[in-house]
C-alpha positions as CSV (number, residue, x, y, z in Angstrom):
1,X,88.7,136.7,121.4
2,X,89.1,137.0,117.9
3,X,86.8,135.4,115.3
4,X,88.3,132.8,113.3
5,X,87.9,132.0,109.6
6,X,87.1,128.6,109.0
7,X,87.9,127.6,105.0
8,X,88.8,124.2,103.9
9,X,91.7,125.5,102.6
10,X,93.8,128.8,103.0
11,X,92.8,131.6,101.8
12,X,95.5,132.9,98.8
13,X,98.3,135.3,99.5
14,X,98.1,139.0,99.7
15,X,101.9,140.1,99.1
16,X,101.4,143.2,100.5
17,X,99.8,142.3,103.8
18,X,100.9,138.6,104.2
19,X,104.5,139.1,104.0
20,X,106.2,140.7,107.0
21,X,110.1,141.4,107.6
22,X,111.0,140.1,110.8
23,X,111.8,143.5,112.3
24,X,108.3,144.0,111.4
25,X,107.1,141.3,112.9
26,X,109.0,141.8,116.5
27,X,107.6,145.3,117.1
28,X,103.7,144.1,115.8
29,X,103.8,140.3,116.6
30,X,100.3,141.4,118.7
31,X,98.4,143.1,115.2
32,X,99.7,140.2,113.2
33,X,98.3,137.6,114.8
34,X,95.1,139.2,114.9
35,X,95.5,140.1,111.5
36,X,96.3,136.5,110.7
37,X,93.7,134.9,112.7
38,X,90.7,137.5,111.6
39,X,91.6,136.8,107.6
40,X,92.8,133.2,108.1
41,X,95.4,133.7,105.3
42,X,98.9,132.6,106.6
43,X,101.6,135.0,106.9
44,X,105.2,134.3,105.8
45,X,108.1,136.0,108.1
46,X,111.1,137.1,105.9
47,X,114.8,137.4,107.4
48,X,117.4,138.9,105.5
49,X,114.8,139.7,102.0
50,X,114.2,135.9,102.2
51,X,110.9,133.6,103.6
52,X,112.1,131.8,107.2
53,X,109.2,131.0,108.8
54,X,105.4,131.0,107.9
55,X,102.4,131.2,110.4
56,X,98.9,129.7,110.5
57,X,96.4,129.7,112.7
58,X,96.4,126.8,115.0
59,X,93.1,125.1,113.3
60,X,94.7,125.1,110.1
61,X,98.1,123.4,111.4
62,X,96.0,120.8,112.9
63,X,93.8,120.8,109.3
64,X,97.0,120.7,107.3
65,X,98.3,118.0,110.1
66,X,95.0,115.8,109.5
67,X,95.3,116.0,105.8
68,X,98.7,114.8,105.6
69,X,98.0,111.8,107.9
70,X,95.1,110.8,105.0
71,X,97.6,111.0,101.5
72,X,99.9,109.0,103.7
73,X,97.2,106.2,104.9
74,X,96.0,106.5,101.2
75,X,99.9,106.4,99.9
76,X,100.2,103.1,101.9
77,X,97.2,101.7,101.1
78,X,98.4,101.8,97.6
79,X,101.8,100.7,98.5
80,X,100.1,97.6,99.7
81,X,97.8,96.9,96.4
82,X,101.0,97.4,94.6
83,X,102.8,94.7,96.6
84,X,100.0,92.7,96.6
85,X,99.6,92.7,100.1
86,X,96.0,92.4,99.5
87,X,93.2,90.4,101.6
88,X,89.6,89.5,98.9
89,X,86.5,90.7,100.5
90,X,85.2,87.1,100.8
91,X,88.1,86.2,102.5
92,X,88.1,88.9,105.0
93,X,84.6,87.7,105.5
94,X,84.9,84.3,106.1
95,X,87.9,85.0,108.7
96,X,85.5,85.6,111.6
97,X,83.9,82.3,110.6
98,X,87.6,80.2,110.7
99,X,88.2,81.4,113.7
100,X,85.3,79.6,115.2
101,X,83.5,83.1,114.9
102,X,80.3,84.4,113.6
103,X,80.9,87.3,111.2
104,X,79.6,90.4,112.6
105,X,76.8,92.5,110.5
């Protein structure tokens, strides 16, 4: 199996090896993918002169996937400062203890 580069973010564009017509693409789908999985930079399928797809190793989908999923927890979280839907740390603290419960430490 192919070794995979592991980066914590992708590796910039080489326009004259990332970029790949689609004829190109049909007849060496095979060497691309190793090619894109061995150099972990992503590789953009034109159609027509124009980009219409682009390809990433699975890890970095599921990277990418991950880091969208945190700015929209954080994007939220500031939603809800900005609404003032806000909860004081002594008051999430003492909640255990209204509830007939001892806070946990």
């Amino acid at each position: 199996m192919d070794e995979i580069v592991h980066k914590s973010e992708i590796t910039p564009l080489r326009v004259s090896e990332d970029i790949v017509p689609l004829g190109e693409f049909r007849t060496q789908a095979a060497q691309v993918l190793r090619r894109l999985r061995a150099s972990g930079r992503a590789v953009v399928i034109t159609q027509n002169g124009r980009p219409a797809a682009v390809l990433v190793a699975p890890e970095e989908y599921d990277r990418l996937q991950e880091h969208g999923r945190l700015v929209a927890a954080v994007a939220e979280g500031l939603a809800d400062v900005e609404a003032g839907r806000v909860v004081r740390d002594e008051d999430f603290e003492d909640a255990p203890a209204k509830r007939g419960r001892r806070p946990r430490r």
